[in-house]
N, C-alpha and C positions, 0 to 999 in steps of 0.2 A: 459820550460822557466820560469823563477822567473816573482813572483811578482810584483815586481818593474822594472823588467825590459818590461812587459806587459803595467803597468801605462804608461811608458815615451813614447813606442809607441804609445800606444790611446792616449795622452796628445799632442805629434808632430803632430797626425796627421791631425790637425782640421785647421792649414792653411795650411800646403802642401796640403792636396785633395783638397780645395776649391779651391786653385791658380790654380793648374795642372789640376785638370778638367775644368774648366771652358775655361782656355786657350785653351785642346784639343776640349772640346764642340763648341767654340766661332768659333774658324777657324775654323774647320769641316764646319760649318752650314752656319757661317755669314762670316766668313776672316776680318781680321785687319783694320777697316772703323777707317777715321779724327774723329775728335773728334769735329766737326760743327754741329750744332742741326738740320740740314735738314737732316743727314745721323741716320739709325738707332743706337742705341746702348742697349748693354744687360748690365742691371746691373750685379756690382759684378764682371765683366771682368779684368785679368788683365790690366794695361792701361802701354804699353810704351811710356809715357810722359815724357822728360824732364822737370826740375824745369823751364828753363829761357823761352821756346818756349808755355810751358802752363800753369805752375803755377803762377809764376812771372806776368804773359799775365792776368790771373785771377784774381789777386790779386790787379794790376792797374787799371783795367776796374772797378771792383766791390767793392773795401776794400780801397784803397789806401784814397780816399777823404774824408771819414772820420777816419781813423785811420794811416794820415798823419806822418809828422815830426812834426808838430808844432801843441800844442794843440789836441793831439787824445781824438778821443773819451774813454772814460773808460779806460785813460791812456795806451791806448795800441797802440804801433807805428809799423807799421807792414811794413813802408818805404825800412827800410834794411834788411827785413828776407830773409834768405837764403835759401838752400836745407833743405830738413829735417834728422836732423842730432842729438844724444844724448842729447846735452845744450841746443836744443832750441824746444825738443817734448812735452815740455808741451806748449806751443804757440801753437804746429801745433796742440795739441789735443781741443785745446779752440778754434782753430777755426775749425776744424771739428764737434764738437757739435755745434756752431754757424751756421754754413751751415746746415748740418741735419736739424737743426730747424727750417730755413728759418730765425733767427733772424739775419740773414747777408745775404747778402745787407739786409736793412729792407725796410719794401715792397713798402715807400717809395721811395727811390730809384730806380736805372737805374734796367730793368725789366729782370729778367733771367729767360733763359729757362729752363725747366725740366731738359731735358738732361744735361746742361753745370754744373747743379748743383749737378746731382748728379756721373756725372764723377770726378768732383772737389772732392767730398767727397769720392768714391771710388781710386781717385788717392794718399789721404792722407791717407786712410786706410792702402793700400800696402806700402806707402814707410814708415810707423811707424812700421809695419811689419815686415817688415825689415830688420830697423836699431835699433829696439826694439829686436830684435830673441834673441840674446842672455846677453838679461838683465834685463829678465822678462815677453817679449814680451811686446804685447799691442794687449788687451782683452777689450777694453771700447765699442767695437759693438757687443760683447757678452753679455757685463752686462744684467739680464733682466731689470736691472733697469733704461735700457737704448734701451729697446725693441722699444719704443713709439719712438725714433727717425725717425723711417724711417716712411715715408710721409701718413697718415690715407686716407687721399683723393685717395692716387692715389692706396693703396689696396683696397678698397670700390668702388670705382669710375671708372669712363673709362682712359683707359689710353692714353697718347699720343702714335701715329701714330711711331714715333720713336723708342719708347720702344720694344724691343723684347724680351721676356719671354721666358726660357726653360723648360721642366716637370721640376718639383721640387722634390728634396732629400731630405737627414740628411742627415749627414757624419757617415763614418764607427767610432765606437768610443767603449768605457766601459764606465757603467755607475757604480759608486761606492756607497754600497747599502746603505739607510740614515738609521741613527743608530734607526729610529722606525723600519725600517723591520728587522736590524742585530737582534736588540733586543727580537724581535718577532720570527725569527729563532732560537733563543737560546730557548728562555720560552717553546716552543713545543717541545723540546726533554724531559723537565724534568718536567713540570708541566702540569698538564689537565685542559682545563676550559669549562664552561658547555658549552652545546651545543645551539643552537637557538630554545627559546619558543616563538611560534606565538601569546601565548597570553602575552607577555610581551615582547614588540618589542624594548624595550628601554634598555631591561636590561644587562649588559654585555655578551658577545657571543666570543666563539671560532672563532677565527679570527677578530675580534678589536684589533686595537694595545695596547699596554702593557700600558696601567697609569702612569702617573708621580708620587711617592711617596708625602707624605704631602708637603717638600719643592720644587716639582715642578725638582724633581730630576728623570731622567730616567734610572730607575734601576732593574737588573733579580733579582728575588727574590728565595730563592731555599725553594722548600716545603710550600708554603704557604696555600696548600690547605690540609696538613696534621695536620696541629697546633688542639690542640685544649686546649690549657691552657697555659698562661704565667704569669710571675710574674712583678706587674708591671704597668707603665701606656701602654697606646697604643703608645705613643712614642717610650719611653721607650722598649717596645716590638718591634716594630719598629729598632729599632738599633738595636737590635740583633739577627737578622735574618741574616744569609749567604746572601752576594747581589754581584752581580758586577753593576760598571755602564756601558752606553755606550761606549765601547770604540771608536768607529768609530764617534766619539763626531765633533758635528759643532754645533754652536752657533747660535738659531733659532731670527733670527734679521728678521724686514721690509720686506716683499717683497715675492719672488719664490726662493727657495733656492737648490733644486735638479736638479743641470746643472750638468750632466759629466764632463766641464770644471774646475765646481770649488773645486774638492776634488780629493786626492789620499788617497795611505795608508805607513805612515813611518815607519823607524826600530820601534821606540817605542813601537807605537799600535803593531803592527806583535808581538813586545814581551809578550803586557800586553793579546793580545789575546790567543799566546799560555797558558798561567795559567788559564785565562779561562777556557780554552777546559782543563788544568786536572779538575776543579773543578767540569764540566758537566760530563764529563767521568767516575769520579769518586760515583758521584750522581747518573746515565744512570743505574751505577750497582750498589751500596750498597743504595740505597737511602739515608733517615736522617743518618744512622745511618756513612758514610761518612763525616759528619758535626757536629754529636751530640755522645755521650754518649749512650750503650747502655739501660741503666736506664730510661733516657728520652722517648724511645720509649714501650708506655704501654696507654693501657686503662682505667687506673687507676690512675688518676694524683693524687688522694690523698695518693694514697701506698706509695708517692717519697715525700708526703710532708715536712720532716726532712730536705729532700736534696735541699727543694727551700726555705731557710729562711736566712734572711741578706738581706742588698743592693745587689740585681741579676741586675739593671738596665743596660742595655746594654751589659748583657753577655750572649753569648748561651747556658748556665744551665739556663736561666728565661724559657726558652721553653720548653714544651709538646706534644710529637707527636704522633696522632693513629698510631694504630698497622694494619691500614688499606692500602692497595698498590694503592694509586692512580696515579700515574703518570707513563706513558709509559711504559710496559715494552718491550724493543728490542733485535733484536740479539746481540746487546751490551753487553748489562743484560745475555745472555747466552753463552754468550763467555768468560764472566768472572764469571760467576755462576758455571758452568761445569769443572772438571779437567783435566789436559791436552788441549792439543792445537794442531786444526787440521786447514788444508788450508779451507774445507768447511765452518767451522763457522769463520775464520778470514774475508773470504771472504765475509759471512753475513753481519757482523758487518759494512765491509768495503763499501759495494753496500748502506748496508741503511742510514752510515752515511753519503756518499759524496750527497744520494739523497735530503737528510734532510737537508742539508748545500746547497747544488747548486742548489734545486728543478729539477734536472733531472740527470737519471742513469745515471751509467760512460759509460766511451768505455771500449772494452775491453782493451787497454790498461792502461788506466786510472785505471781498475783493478786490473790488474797484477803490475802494480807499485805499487800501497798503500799497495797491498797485499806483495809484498816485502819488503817495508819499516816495515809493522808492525813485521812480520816475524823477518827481521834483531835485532829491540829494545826487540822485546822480547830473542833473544838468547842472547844478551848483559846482559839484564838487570832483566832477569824474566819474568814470564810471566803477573804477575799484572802491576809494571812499565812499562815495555815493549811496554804493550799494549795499556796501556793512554797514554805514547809517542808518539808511531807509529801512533795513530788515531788521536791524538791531529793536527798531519800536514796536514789534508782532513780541519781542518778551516782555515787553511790559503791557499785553495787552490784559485786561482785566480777566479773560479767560485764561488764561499763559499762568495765573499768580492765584487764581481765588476758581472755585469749584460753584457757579451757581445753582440756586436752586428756588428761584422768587418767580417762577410759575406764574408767568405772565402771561401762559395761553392756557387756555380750559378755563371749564364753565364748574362755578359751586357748584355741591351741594348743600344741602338744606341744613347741614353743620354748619356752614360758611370754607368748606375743604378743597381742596384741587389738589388733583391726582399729579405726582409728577409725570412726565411723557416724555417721548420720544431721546433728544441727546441728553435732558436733565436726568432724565434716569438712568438710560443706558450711565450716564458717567457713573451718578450716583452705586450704583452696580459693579461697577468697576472700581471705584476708589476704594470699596468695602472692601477688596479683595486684593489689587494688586497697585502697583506703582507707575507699570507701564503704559501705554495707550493698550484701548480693547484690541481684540483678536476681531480675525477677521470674521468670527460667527457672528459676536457681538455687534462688531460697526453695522454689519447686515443687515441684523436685527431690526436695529433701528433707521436705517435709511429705507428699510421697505416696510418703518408700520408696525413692526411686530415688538414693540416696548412701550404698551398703553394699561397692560393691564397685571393682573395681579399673577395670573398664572404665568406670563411671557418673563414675570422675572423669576418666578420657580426655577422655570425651563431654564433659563442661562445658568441662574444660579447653583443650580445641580447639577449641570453641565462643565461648569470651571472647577465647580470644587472636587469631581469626578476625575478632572484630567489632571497627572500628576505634572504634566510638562509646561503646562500653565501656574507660575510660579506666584503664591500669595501670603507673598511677605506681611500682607496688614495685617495677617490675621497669627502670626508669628508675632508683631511688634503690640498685640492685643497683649502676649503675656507676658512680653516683657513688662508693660504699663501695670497690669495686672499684679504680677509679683517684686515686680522690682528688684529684679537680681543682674541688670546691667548696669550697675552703679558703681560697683567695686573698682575698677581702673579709674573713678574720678574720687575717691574718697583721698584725701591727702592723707598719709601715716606721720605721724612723727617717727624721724628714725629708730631713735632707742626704745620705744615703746613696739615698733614694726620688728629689731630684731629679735624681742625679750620672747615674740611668740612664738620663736623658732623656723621662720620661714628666712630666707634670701633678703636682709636689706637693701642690698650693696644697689647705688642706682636705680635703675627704672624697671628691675626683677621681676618688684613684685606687682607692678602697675601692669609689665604685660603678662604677667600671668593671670591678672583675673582678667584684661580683656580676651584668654584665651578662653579662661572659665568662663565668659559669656561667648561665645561659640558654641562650646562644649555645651553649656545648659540648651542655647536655640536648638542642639542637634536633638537633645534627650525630647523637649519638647516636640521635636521633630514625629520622632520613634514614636512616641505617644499616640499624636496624631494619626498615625499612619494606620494604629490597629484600631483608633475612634470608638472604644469599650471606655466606660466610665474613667473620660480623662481628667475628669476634676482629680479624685481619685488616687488616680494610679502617678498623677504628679506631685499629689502629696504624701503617697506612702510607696512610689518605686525605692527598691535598691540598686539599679541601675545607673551605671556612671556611665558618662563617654569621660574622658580622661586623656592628658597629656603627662609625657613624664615628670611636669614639674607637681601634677596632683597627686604622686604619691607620697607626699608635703605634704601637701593642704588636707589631703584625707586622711594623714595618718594623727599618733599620736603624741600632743607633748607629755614626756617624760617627765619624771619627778627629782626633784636633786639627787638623792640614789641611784638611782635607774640609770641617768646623764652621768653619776660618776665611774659607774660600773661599767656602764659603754664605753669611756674615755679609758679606762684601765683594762678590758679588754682590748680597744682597740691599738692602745698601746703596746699589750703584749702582742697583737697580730703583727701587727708594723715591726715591731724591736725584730721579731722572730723571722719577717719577711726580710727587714735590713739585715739582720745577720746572714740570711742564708744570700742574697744577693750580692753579702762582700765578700762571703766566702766564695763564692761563684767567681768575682773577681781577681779574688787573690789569687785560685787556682786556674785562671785564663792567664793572669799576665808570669803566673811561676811558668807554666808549659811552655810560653811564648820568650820568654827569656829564656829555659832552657833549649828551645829551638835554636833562638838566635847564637847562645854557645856553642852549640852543635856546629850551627853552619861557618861559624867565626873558627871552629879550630879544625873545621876538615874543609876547607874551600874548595877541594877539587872535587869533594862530592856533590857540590852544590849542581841542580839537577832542574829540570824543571817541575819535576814533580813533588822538588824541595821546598821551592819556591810557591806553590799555590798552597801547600800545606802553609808556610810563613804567612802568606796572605790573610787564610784561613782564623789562624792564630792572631793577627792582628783584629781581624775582621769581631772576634766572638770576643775578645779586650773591649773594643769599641760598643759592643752592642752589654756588655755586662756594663761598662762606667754609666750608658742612656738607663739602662732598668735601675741602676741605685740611685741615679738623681732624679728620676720620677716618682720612686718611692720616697728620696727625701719631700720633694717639692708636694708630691700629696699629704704627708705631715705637714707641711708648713702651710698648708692652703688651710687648713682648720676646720675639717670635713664636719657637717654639723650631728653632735652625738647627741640633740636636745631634744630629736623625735624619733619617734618608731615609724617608718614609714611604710603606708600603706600597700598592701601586697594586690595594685591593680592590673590583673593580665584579663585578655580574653581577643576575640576577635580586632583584625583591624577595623576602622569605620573612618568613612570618609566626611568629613565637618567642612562647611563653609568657614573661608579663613576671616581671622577675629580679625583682619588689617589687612590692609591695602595688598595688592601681591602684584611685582610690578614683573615686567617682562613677560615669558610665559606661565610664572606662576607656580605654585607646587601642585602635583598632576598627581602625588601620591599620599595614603594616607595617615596623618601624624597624631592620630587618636586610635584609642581602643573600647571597645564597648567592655565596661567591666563590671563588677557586682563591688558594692560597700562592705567594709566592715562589717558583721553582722554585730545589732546591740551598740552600734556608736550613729549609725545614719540610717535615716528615715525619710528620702524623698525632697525634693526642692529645696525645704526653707531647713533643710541639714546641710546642705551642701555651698560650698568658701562662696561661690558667686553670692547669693540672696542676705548671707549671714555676715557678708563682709559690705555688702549694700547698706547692710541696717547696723552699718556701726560708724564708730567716728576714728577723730586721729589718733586717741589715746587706749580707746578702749570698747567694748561692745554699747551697744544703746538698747538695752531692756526697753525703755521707753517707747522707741521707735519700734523694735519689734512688737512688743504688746499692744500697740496704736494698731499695725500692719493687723495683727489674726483679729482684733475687736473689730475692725472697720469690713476687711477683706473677705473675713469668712464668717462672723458673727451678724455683719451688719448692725452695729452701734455706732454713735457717732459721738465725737467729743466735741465740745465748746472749745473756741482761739481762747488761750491762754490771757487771762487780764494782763494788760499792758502794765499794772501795780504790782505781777508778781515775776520777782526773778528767778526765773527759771533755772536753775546753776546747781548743779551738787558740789558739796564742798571739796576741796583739793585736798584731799588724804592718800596720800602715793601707799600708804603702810594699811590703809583699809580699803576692803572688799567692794567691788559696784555695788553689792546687795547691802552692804554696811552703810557707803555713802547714800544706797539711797531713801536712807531714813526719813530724810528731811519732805520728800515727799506723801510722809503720811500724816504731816499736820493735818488737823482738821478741814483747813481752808482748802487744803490739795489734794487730799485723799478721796472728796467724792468723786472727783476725774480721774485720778489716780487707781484708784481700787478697780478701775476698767482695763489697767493697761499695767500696771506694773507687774500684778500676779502671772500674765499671759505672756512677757516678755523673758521671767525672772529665770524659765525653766531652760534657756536656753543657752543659759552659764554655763555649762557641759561642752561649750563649746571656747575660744576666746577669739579677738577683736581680727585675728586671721583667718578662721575657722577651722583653728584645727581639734580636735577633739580633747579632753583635758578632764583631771580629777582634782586637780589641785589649780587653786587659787592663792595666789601670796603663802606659799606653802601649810595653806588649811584649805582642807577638802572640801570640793565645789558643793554649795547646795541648791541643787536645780528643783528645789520644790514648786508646785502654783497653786492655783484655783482658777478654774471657771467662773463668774463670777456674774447672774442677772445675763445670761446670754440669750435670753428668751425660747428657751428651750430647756426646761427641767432636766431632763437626761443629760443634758450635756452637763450640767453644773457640778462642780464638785472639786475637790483636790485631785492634781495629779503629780505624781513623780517626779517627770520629767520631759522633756521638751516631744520625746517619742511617742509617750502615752498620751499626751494633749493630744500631739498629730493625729493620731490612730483614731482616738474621738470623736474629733472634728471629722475625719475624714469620712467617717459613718455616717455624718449628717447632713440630712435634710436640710436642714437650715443655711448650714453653709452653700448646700448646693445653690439653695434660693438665690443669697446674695451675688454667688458666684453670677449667678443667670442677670442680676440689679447691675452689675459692672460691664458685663458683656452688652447688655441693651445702652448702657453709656456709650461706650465706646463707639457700636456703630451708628447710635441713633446723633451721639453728640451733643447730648444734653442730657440734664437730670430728668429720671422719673417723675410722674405726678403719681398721684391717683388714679386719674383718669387709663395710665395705662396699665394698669393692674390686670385689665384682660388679656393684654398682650404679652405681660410678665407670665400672667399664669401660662398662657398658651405656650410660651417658651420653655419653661421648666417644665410642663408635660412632654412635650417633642423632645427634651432630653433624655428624662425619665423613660418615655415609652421606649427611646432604641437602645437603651442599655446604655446611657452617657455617652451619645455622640454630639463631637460638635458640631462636625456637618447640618446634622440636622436640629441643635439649636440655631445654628448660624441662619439656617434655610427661615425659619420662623420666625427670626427679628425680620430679616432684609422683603418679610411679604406680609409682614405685618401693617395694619394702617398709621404707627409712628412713622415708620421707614417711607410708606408709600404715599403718605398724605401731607399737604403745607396748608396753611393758612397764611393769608398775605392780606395787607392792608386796605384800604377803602381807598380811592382817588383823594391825596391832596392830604393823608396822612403823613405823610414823610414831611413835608414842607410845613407842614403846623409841628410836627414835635421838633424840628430846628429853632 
């Protein structure tokens, strides 16, 4: 079965299973009950409702009186809506995020039942379903960015009497691999990287995902650990190294971005991946010398140096490679090492590449086919061509590109459920956790049996997350998704806007210093990790930095016009008073050195050699006096910045994984220090330049966006897509304040979405669009005031001061923790919460709770939960009726 033709399956099948099971689960168990709140009902059921007999019936009861004929509210007249129908599905999707939310009826209003409301929202789901099938669908109760709709109280809480819950699933599906693990599968065939040193726990390790080069670009690199000379800058060398990028490329925006809903794989990629796979294939066996010259390949980079002179910048002659073998060698290597061509060593090459590509052996027939196709290219074509052709088709194998999990062996249960087994799980298990193929515990596991049941994934899974030298990076890129704080190197600045905040414009400064800041944050998160005590927590109120010297910048503070002019006039009188003492120092080297030179000019015959080294001397300390005055001039004229107080961060070295590529042998020592904040200016993650520079734009900070970030991230509320009728834009007043500009979002029509996110962003002006810390805005003083505002937690609600004291609130809550636990089941589960898995939420946020906020052991609780460990898949001949 092609490729593509495997996507459209797993792509259909995520509402056919859900419809068709549930309809045979529902009658089975419950049979077809009114739709009256005294009878029970299961969410997510299909509902055979007519529009006129219950939607229409819903719609006058509860909508009509405010969103009449005459005068609606929020200009929306819902008088004459009809069935749900193509012209009019964006109406019916605005008001099923209105329902979800409870912001319809509003709570003023006539009082609705659970049930009436949430049948009302799953009756819109289906019929947009529907009449969406073929024209895009409609995917808006998959968004996770639309996870928080469904009701927090009533997963948390007890539920009404009416509700009936069934075990809970995923759907049978493919998951399509995110271009850090594609990438990461690629780099282990042809590059070696160290292995894990316990006494440097920070420092990069075999099995970390792959760096983003200096621009934040993720890219394989070929040989990098063979270089050892180029010509050239580090840029400059840089470009000219063999690279590809990802090709299985998706744009890392806001939010959770590994749904199986939201990626496939087109002709294109499928093309640019075949060239790929020759360029690794060809790498696999000739090493550099596939990409270089063999001149280049020598331990003697000076023997070639005729051959590296001119502008080399950006060509691969600026490169030097040892004559040393480090990278893999496979039956690949000896398949095209050896002469002649037999089935045993094709078959090598063929078992280790699919395993190294799929993380698990083939079948035998999966065998015998690659082993024919290579077979076939090679009689065609030779046996070198041949053979990177024929192997090149094992990466586009549909297990190579996509993670199954459509549980096509095992028997239901009486849910309609199948457990996953043996390599679906074992993978499943592995992807939760790291990027590379399982260990050899794991592969074991499952090739002798022992990955069928619920406690065999405990046991691994407690097992990996026990062992530090088993590296899992998923569960690192959990908080980045989480928090969003490695965004900051891709936010564009405007220059004069990027200098005005006091940091470095000049060039790409300040681009790599936040992809350093996101290093530095992975390491802090790191640290966290390690002591696994309430890390929700302690990452929202550590004062803990890791730090580079460019962050005592970013963590220090901008000055005030006074302050910046007092600086400059001290620093000027340090400067005047250092240039005067260093011309005086001058004046009196070259007076002594002239009077020497008289000396020797009017007695010659004294001249001596002990005359002479003293003349030396005297010249020597002329020369070195002229270098100290024109380095003190040139440090005035560089225009040292006196616009901040910079932050005073010392403390221990600490070793961080580097934020970018590190080519040759790499930095082996450590360029961060673990330090403490400011005390009273920082508070933990979302104070610190990564997160704060994530959640802003080119000009200025985004309240907006950060008040979105704590309502959704930690409150669990959800907001309505912005009507397509309203312009979203503050107006352009350079001479007024963000909180001035952003008046205009408290009209009437904005402020009910509005008053969720502006208050909770507002507090965070204390900071500005750099992150550095600040009291003045357009020279009047910041006002970092908020409100909590309907967070669903009484306690919480209220006015706060300032961006620290919200922290500190939240950071006590319960609630937040909940949600905290609603994001983390996204992310490994891969889908949005129902209802239905409310037991498993719950079960998870106690396993937190009980070990004092570990994540290990929320982690252990998703991954053996029955979301994680159960699929539902389709009936025979399903797939071919929803085409």
């Amino acid at each position: 079965m092609t490729v593509g033709k495997q996507v459209r399956q797993a792509n259909s099948l995520a509402f056919d299973v859900h419809r068709c099971v549930w309809c045979a689960v529902f009658c089975f168990s419950f049979g077809i009950m009114s739709s009256t709140s005294a009878e029970t009902y299961t969410p997510g059921q299909p509902l055979e409702k007519d529009f006129e007999s219950f939607a229409a019936a819903f719609l006058a009861d509860h909508c009509i009186d405010c969103h009449g004929e005459t005068a609606p509210e929020g200009d929306l007249s819902l008088h004459d809506l009809g069935p749900v129908d193509e012209i009019n599905a964006g109406t019916w999707r605005s008001i099923w995020a209105q329902v979800a939310l409870k912001e319809m009826p509003p709570p003023d209003a006539s009082e609705l039942e659970v049930v009436d409301r949430l049948q009302f929202s799953d009756w819109i789901v289906g019929e947009l379903s529907r009449v969406m099938q073929d024209k895009g669908g409609f995917h808006d109760h998959r968004d996770p960015n639309k996870g928080n709709f469904v009701d927090h109280e009533l997963l948390f809480g007890s539920l009404p009497e009416e509700i009936q819950l069934v075990p809970t699933s995923s759907l049978a599906r493919i998951w399509r691999v995110t271009p850090q693990e594609h990438i990461t599968r690629l780099n282990e065939l042809i590059n070696t990287e160290p292995e894990y040193d316990p006494e440097k726990p920070g420092l990069r390790t075999h099995g970390d995902v792959v760096p983003t080069n200096h621009g934040g670009e993720l890219k394989l690199y070929f040989g990098v650990d063979r270089i050892i000379k180029w010509q050239g800058g580090t840029v400059a060398y840089a470009t000219s190294v063999k690279s590809v990028p990802a090709i299985l490329s998706s744009a890392r925006k806001h939010g959770l971005e590994n749904y199986p809903d939201f990626y496939t794989v087109n002709s294109a990629e499928a093309t640019q991946i075949l060239d790929v796979a020759d360029d690794i294939i060809r790498y696999m066996a000739e090493g550099p010398l596939s990409i270089a010259q063999p001149y280049q390949i020598t331990d003697d980079p000076a023997s070639i140096a005729d051959k590296m002179v001119g502008d080399l910048r950006g060509l691969p002659t600026s490169l030097v490679y040892s004559t040393k073998v480090v990278r893999p060698l496979t039956p690949v290597y000896d398949l095209m090492k050896e002469d002649g061509v037999t089935d045993q060593r094709v078959r090598r090459a063929v078992e280790f590449l699919f395993e190294a590509l799929t993380y698990r052996p083939p079948t035998e027939r999966e065998s015998n086919q690659y082993l024919q196709i290579v077979n076939e290219s090679i009689q065609k074509l030779g046996k070198e061509d041949g053979a990177v052709l024929g192997l090149s088709s094992i990466f586009l194998d549909r297990d190579a590109l996509f993670r199954p999990e459509l549980v096509e062996y095992g028997s239901s249960d009486p849910h309609g459920r199948v457990m996953l087994q043996d390599w679906e799980l074992g993978l499943a298990v592995n992807h939760a956790l790291r990027y590379i193929k399982p260990d050899e515990a794991l592969r074991m596991a499952v090739l002798e049996g022992r990955m069928r049941t619920r406690d065999d994934v405990r046991r691994e899974v407690q097992r990996m997350l026990a062992d530090d030298s088993i590296r899992k990076p998923r569960i690192l890129q959990f908080f980045r998704d989480y928090f969003d704080y490695d965004l900051g190197g891709y936010i564009c600045k405007d220059n004069k806007a990027l200098a005005e905040t006091g940091v470095n414009a000049r060039g790409v400064a300040h681009y790599r210093a936040m992809f350093d800041a996101t290093a530095s944050t992975d390491r802090l998160v790191e640290l966290i990790l390690q002591e696994d005590k309430d890390v929700l927590k302690q990452l929202l109120t550590t004062d803990k930095v890791v730090a580079t010297k460019n962050d005592q910048v970013y963590f220090g503070r901008k000055r005030t016009k006074e302050e910046t002019a007092a600086a400059v006039a001290e620093a000027k009188r340090a400067a005047d008073e250092e240039t005067k003492e260093a011309t005086a120092a001058l004046e009196l080297a070259k007076k002594e050195l002239t009077e020497l030179e008289q000396s020797m000019k009017a007695n010659p015959d004294e001249e001596t050699a002990k005359k002479q080294r003293e003349l030396t001397a005297k010249e020597r300390a002329v020369t070195a006096a002229e270098k100290n005055l024109a380095a003190l001039k040139k440090q005035r004229r560089d225009n040292e910045n006196h616009s901040v107080a910079e932050a005073e961060l010392s403390g221990p070295n600490i070793f961080a994984r580097v934020s970018r590529r590190s080519f040759g042998a790499g930095s082996m020592k450590p360029e961060r220090v673990l330090a403490t904040a400011p005390e009273g200016q920082r508070l933990g993650i979302l104070t610190h330049p990564s997160w704060l520079v994530s959640h802003s734009d080119a000009m200025d900070n985004h309240a907006i966006l950060r008040g979105r970030w704590i309502r959704e991230r930690l409150l669990g509320g959800g907001i309505p897509d912005v009507p397509i009728t309203v312009d979203a834009m503050l107006p352009d007043e350079p001479h007024s304040t963000l909180r001035e500009r952003m008046r205009v979002t408290r009209e009437t029509y904005c402020w009910t979405c509005h008053e969720k996110m502006d208050p909770l962003g507002l507090p965070f002006e204390m900071y500005n669009h750099a992150g550095l810390y600040r009291t003045l805005e357009l020279d009047k003083p910041v006002e970092t005031t908020g409100e909590i505002i309907d967070s669903g937690d009484p306690e919480l609600d209220g006015e706060v001061t300032d961006a620290i004291e919200m922290i500190q609130k939240l950071a006590e809550s319960e609630r937040a923790e909940q949600v905290f636990v609603r994001h983390a089941f996204r992310f490994w589960m891969g889908r949005n919460e129902t209802l239905h898995d409310a037991p498993v939420l719950q079960d998870a946020h106690r396993a937190y709770k009980e070990s004092g906020g570990s994540m290990k052991a929320l982690i252990t609780s998703l991954l053996t939960s029955d979301a994680f460990l159960y699929r539902t898949r389709s009936e025979p001949g399903m797939l071919a009726e929803s085409r």
